[in-house]
C-alpha positions, 0 to 999 in steps of 0.5 A, a space after each residue: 500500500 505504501 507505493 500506492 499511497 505515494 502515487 496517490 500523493 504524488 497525482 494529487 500534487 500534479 492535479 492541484 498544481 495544475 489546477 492552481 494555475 502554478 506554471 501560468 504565474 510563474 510564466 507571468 512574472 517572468 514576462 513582466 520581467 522581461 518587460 521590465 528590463 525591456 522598459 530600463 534598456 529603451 532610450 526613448 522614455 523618460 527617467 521619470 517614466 522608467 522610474 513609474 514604469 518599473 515601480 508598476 512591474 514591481 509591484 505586480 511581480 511582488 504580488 505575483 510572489 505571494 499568489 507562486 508562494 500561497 499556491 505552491 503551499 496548497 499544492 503542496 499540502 493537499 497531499 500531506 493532507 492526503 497522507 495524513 489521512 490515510 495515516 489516520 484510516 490506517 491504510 498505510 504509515 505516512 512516516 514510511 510513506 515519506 521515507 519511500 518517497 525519498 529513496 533514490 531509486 523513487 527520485 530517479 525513476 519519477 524524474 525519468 517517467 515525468 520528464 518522458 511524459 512533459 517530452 511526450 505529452 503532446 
């Protein structure tokens, strides 16, 4: 049961990280900061307007900061959740669980199923 509860996890991860939109925020605060830098580099803008410009970008990016920071967290808790209830139910051992989680063999082989699947996922 512990290899199942642990890919249980581990699904429940995916879905809520996907589900929270993680990737797009990432992905947003990285545009804005490009564009950021984008605005520092044009010559043609004033200081004045660089200065209010990035100010705007930085805040959006700070606030992008805490949504990446909240979110990541529930992704992650949910499946601690989850394992804490199958504690609970007495399915399975949580201490085991996460001690399962973190031989190397479970790392490499997750690695490689998940990154055959991103190459694949299309």
């Amino acid at each position: 049961m512990i290899p199942l509860a642990a890919g249980l996890a581990c699904a429940a991860f995916i879905v809520m990280f996907r589900w929270l939109g993680i990737a797009r925020i990432t992905r947003n605060m990285m545009a804005e900061g490009r564009c950021a830098a984008n605005v520092l580099g044009n010559r043609d803008i004033s200081e004045d307007q660089k200065e209010q410009e990035i100010r705007q970008a930085s805040l959006r990016m700070f606030g992008g900061f805490f949504q990446f920071t909240a979110r990541t967290l529930t992704a992650f808790l949910v499946p601690v959740g989850l394992l804490f209830a199958i504690d609970i139910l007495g399915v399975a051992d949580m201490d085991e669980v996460f001690a399962f989680l973190l031989k190397w063999e479970v790392i490499a082989v997750s690695f490689i199923l998940a990154t055959f699947i991103w190459w694949f996922r299309k």
